[in-house]
N, C-alpha and C positions, 0 to 999 in steps of 0.2 A: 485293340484286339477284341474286346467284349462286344465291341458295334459289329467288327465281322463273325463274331460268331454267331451275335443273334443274328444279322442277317440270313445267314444260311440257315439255321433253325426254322425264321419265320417264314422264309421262301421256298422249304422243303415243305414245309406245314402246309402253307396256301397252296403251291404247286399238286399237292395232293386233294385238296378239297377240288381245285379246278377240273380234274378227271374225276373225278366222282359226279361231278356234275355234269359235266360234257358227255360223259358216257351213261350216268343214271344208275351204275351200279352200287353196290354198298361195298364198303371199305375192307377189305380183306386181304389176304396174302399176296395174291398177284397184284393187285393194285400198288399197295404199299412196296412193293417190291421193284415195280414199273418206276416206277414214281422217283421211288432214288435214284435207280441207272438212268433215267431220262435228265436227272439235277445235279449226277455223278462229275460230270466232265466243270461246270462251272464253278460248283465247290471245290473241286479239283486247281483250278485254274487261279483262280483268285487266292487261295492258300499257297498254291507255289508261288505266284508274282510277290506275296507278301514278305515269305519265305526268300527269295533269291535276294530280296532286297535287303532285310537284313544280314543276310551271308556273309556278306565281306566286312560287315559289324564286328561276326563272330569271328572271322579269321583271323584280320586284321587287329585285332584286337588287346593285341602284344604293344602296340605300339602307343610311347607316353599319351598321358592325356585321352587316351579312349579304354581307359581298364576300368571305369562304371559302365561306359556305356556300353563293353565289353557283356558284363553281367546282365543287364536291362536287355538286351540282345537276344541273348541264351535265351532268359525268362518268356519270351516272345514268343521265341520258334516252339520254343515245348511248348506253350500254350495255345498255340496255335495249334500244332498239330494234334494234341490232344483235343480240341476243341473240334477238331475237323472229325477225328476218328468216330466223338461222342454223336455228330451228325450226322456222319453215314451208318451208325451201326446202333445208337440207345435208341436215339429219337425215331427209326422209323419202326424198331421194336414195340418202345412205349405208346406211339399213336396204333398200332395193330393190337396189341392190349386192351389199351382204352378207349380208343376210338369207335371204334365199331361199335359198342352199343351205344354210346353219346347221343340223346337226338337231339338235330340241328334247331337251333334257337329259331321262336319264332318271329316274322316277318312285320315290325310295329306298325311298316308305313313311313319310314322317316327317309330315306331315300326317295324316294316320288315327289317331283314339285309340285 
């Protein structure tokens, strides 16, 4: 659950730096804004596939022999979806916060062969 979270963090993050650059604008409202609803549907997507799968964890979960993994279940889906909300809704706050004045590290030469 922590791997998918960062994932979607680090791919909302980069997905963002990619239009700024593609377009050359500097990071601001509309952009960060774009940026989510354009990342919206895949964070979307891969939360509910994760989500659907543990589901029948949590339903089923009456039944002998699955009442831990009953709990571990639960613990998932909340974390999950609180993980999900914290991506669509801190993270593109806090990069429009402190993003914008950041400037971009400089260029050492270590990519180029």
């Amino acid at each position: 659950m922590v791997g998918i979270a960062a994932r979607h963090g680090l791919f909302l993050i980069k997905h963002y730096q990619e239009v700024q650059q593609r377009e050359g604008r500097p990071l601001g409202q509309d952009l960060v804004l774009r940026g989510a609803l354009e990342r919206l549907s895949p964070i979307l997507t891969s939360s509910t596939a994760v989500i659907a799968a543990l589901l029948p964890l949590v339903v089923f979960g009456w039944i002998p022999g699955l009442e831990i993994v009953r709990q571990a279940a639960i613990v998932m889906v909340g974390g999950l979806v609180a993980s999900t909300l914290v991506t669509l809704f801190v993270i593109p706050s806090l990069v429009q916060a402190f993003g914008a004045g950041a400037e971009q590290p400089a260029d050492l030469g270590l990519t180029t062969p």
